[in-house]
N, C-alpha and C positions, 0 to 999 in steps of 0.2 A: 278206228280203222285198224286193220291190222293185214299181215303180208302171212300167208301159208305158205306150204310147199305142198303142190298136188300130187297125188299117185302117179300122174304123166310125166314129173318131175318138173314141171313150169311152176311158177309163182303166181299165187292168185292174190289180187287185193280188196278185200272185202272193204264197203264203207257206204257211207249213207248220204244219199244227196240231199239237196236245200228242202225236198218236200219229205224228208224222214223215211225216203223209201231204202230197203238194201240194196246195194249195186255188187257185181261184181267183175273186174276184168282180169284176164290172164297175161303174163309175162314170159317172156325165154328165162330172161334172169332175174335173179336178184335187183339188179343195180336199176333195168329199168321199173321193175317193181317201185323200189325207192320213191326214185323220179317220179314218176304218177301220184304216189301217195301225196307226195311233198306239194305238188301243182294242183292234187285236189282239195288237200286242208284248206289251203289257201283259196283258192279260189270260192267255198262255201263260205270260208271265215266271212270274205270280203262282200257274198252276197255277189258273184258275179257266178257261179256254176249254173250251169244250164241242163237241166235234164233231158237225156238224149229222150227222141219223143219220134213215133213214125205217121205223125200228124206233118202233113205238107205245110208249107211258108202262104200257099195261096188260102189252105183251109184256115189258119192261123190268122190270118190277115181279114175274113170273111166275119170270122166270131168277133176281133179288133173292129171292126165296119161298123158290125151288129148293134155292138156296145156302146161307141158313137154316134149311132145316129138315133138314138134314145135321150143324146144330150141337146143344150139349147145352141146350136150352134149356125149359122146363117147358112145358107141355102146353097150359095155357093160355094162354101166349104165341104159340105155333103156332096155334093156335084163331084166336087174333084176328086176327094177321099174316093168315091164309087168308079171312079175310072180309074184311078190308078191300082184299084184292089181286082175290079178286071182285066185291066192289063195288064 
């Protein structure tokens, strides 16, 4: 990770999330530069960062279904998973 200073005069903080991709966000300052940095280390360390993603909760939950009901799982568990991933 590391914290620039941009020609706009903002803080940028370069780093790389759980799937090895580059990210990057901007700051006013320094200090929350920092902050972020410190919240992201940690957070990858620990295996809980989440890659922001413009994939919907409902489309997510549809490929989750998908993968599901591939497995041996009794019929009314399927049942319900399907309704509650429609509604």
């Amino acid at each position: 990770m590391a914290i620039n200073r941009t020609k706009a005069g903002t803080y940028a903080v370069d780093y790389y999330d759980s799937l090895r991709k580059q990210r990057r966000k901007t700051f006013d300052t320094r200090k929350e530069a920092e902050d972020f940095e410190i919240q992201v280390r940690a957070a990858v360390r620990r295996g809980e960062y989440i890659t922001p993603s413009k994939e919907t909760v409902k489309e997510i939950a549809k490929q989750w279904f998908e993968r599901k009901k591939q497995g041996a799982y009794r019929g009314s568990s399927i049942r319900q998973w399907r309704n509650h991933v429609d509604n």
